[in-house]
N, C-alpha and C positions, 0 to 999 in steps of 0.2 A: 336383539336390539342392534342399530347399527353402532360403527365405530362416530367416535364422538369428533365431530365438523370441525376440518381445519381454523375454521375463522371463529371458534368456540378457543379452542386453545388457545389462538393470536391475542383472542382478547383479554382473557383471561392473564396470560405471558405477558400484555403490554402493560395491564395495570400490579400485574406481582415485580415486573422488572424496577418500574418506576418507585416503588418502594425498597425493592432489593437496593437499589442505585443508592438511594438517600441512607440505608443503614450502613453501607460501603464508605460511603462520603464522610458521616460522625467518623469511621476510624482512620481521617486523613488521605485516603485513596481515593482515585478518579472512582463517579461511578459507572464507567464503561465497565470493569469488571464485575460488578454487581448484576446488570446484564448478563454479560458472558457465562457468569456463574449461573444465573436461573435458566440459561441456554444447554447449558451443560446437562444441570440435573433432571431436564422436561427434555431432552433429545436423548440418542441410542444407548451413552455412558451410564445412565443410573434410569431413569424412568420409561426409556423409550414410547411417550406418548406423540411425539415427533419421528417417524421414521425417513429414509432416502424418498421415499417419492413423495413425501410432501417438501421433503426439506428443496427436490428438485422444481415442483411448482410452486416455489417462495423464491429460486434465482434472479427474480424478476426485481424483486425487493431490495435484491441484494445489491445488485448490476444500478436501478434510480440512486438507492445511497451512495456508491461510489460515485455515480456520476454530480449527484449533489457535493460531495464533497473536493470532489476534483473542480469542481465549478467556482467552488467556496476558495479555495487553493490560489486558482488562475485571477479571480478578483481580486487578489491581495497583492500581484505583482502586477505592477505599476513599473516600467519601465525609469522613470525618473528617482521612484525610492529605492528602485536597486541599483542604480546608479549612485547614491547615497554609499550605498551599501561597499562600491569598492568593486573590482575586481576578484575581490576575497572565495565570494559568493562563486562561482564561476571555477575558480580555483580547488574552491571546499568539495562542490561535489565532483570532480575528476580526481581528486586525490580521493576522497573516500569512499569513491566507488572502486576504484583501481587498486587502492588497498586492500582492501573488504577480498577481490577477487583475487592479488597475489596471496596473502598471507592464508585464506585459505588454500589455494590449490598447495603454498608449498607445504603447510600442518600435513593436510589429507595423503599430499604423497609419500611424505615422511614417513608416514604412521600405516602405507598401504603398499607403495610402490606400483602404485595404479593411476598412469599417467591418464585415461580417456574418462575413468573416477573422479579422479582432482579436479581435472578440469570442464568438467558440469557441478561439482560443489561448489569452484571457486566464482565459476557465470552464477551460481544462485544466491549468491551471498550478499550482490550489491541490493537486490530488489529490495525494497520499502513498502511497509502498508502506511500508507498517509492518515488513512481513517482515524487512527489509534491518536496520532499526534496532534489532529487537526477536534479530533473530538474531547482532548487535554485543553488546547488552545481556547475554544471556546466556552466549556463549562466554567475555566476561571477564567475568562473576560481576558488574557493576558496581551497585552503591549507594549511594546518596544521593538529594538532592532533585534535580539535573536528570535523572539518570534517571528520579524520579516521572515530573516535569513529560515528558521524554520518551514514557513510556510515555500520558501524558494526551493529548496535543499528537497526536502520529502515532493515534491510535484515532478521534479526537472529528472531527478538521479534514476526513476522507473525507465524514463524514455532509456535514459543510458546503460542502463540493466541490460533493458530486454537488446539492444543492441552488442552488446559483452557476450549475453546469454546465445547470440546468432552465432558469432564467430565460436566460439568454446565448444558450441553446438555441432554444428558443421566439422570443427576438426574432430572431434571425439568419434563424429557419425564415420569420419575418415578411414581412422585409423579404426575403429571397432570393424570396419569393412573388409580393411587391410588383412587385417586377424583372420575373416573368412573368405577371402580372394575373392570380393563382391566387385565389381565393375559400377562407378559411378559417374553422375553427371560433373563430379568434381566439386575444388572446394569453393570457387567463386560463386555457385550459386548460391549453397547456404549462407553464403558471408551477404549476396545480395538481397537477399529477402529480408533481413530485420531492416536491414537501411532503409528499403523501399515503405516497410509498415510504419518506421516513423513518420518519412517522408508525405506519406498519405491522410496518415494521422494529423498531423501540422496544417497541410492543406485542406481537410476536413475541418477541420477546427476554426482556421481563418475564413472558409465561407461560412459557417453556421453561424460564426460570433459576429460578422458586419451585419448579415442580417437582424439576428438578434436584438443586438445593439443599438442599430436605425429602429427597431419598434419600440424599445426599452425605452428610448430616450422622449422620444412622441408620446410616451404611454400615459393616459391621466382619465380615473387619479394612482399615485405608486401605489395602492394597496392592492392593487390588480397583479402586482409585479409577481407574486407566485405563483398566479394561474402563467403567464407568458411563459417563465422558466419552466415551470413543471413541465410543459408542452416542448419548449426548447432541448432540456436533458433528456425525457422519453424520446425524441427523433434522432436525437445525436447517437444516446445509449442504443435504438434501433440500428440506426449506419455502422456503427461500429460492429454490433451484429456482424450485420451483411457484407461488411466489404472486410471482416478478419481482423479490425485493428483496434492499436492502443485503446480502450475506454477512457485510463484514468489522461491518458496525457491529452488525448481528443476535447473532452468535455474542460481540462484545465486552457486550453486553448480561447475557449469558448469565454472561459470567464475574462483570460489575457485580453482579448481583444476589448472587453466590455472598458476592463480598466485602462486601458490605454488611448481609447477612442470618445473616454465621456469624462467629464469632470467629476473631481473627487467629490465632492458633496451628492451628485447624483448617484455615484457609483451606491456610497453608503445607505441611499435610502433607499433605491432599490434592493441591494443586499440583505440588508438590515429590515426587512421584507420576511426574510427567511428563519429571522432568527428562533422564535417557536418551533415552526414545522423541523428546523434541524433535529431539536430536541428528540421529535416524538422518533425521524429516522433512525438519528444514532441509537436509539433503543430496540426498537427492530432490527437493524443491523448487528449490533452486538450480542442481541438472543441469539438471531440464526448461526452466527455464526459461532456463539457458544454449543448451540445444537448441535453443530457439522465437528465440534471437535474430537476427537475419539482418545477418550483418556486413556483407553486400553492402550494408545500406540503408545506411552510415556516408558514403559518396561524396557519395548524394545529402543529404547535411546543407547545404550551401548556407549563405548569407548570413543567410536565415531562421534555421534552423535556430540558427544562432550566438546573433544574437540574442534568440533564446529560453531557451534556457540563460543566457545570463548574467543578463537580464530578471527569469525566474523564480528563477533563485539570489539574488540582489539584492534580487525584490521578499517573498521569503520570509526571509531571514536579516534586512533592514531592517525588517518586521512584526513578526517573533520579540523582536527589539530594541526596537522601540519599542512594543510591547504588554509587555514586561517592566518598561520603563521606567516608564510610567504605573502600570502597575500594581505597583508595588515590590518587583518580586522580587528574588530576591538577585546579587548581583554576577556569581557563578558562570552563573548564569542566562540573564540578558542578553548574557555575553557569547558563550559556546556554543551556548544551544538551537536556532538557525538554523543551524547546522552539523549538527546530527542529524537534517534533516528533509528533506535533499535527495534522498532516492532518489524514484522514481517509475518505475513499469509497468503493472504488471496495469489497474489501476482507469482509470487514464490511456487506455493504450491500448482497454480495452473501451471508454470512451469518446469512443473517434475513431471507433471503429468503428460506432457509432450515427451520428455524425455523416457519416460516409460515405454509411451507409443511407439517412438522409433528405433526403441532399444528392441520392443515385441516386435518390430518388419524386419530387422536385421535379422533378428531369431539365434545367435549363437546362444550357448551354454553363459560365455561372458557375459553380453549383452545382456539375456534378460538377468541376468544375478545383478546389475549395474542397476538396472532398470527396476530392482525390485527394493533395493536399499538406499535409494536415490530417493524413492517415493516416501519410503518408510522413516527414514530419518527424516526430511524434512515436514513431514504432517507433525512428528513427534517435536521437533526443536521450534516449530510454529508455535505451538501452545505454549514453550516457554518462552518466546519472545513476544507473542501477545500479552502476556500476564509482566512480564518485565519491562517492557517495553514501554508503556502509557504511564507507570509508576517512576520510570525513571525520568521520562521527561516532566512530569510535574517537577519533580525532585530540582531538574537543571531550569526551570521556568520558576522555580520559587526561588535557588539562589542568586539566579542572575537578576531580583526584582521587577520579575514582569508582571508577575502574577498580584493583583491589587489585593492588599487585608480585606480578610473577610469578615462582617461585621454579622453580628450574633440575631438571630430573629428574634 
């Protein structure tokens, strides 16, 4: 007999998860973990009825939810309401991305004395999964200004990531060279390549999203608005493909533009279009990506390991804080927004896995040992900041009162 059909499992996964979610949910938790978890237990960790190559002909699933979600992200920033917002916003994520990245590199060299180490830990520290935050944001309906500043903060700070992660990149690639008397094209090119992928990214974004936009708005009647988007996120999530860049910050581009080019009542009902279909993504999204986790790696979390997580919590919550501070935002603000930004995966780990790569062309003995505990640690501390990460930001969305009582069925 054969192996039993991918789209037998899906189905089955979508309607166990959706119940999994709602038992998660009675014990006060998001139910994105509730997902995760029946991701977990139907992938390679405990039941391997999901293996690597299906979990790799589901990328596709994976790559439309983020682009949904980044799209979700970019519609919520309105130029006028973050202007509201202050300066703050602006300020918050330079500080706690910049934070995020000193305080790790200096724990990790403290604790290793391994300058080209440090600094690929501390470039990975600022990156953000949005999904996590944005899939909080909407199961409780939540409103007000930290969820703006939220939805700003988790969209913006990737772009600024993966730019931290070029330059940190580049010199690490340097100096690991230096180590083996490699001759290279130097350090300005690696520094000019992320600039350029934002830069491309930004201008991709601003042509998809006037087009976009101009049909959006013509569109009648709105109930149509899913099928346009759906077509709009698969060609951007294609381009991005092809041309090597940002996905999440690409497709938040897309949404930017919608919201700043159409009036808000329009925006909403187009949007608000989506609201179901979201649903059933974040559910596929959170299985696969409970499938892809590999609890084995939790063991090897190590000493490292530790101090990265607290490192990176510390130097992202103290950022969020003290870039709210200066920049005057409101009470609620300061003292939550660093508590809704600690999830991290997708973006994180795609980029260890670079760094793997060009730790393997270098080929010293260093290099790939860098390149081997680079990967390993951050697959492991992923899964503890996926699990931590969506619990915390309810936590700071319930005390700052965004999140509306929930009233009993």
């Amino acid at each position: 007999m054969d192996s039993i059909p991918i789209l037998v499992i899906i189905g089955v996964a979508t309607i166990a998860a959706l119940y999994s979610g709602k038992t998660v949910r009675k014990a006060g938790l998001p139910s994105l973990l509730g997902y995760m978890i029946l991701g977990v237990i139907i992938g390679s960790s405990v039941l391997s009825l999901i293996g690597e190559t299906e979990l790799v002909s589901l990328q596709f699933v994976t790559e439309i939810a983020l682009g949904f979600v980044a799209f979700t992200i970019g519609a919520e920033l309105n130029f006028r309401v973050l202007k509201r917002l202050g300066t703050g916003i602006i300020l918050i994520i330079l500080a706690e991305s910049f934070a995020a990245f000193t305080i790790v590199f200096l724990a990790v060299y403290l604790f290793c004395g391994d300058l080209p180490l440090a600094l690929l830990f501390g470039a990975l520290a600022p990156a953000s999964a949005p999904a996590g935050t944005v899939a909080v944001i909407q199961e409780y309906k939540a409103r007000g200004n930290l969820t703006k500043a939220l939805y700003a903060v988790v969209g913006f700070d990737d772009g600024l990531a993966v730019i931290i992660f070029g330059f940190a990149a580049a010199l690490s690639t340097r100096l690991l060279q230096a180590e083996a008397s490699v001759v290279t094209g130097g350090l300005l090119q690696g520094i000019l390549e992320p600039l350029g992928e934002v830069g491309l990214s930004l201008l991709t974004g601003v042509v998809v999203g006037y087009l976009f936009s101009t049909l959006a708005r013509r569109l009648k009647p709105v109930s149509e608005a899913p099928s346009l988007i759906f077509g709009f996120i698969a060609l951007t999530v294609g381009l991005c493909q092809w041309l090597g860049i940002s996905l999440i910050l690409t497709c938040m581009v897309v949404g930017m533009v919608l919201a700043n080019t159409t009036s808000t009542v329009s925006v909403r009902n187009i949007v608000g279009q989506l609201r179901d279909y979201m649903h059933l993504l974040f559910i596929l999204f959170f299985f696969i990506a409970g499938a892809h986790l590999k609890i084995s790696a939790l063991p090897a979390l190590g000493t490292l390991g530790i101090i990265y997580i607290f490192a990176r919590a510390g130097g992202l919550m103290g950022g969020a804080w003290l870039g709210a501070v200066v920049g005057r935002s409101e009470s609620k603000i300061r003292k939550y927004l660093g508590l809704g930004i600690l999830s991290q995966a997708g973006v994180a780990i795609g980029l260890s896995l670079l760094v793997q790569q060009f730790c393997t062309e270098i080929g010293t003995r260093h290099s790939l040992e860098i390149g081997a505990v680079v990967i390993t640690t951050i697959t492991a501390t992923s899964i503890v900041f996926e699990i931590v990460g969506p619990i915390c930001a309810k936590y700071a969305l319930s005390r700052a009162g965004e999140i509306p009582s929930e009233k009993e069925d």
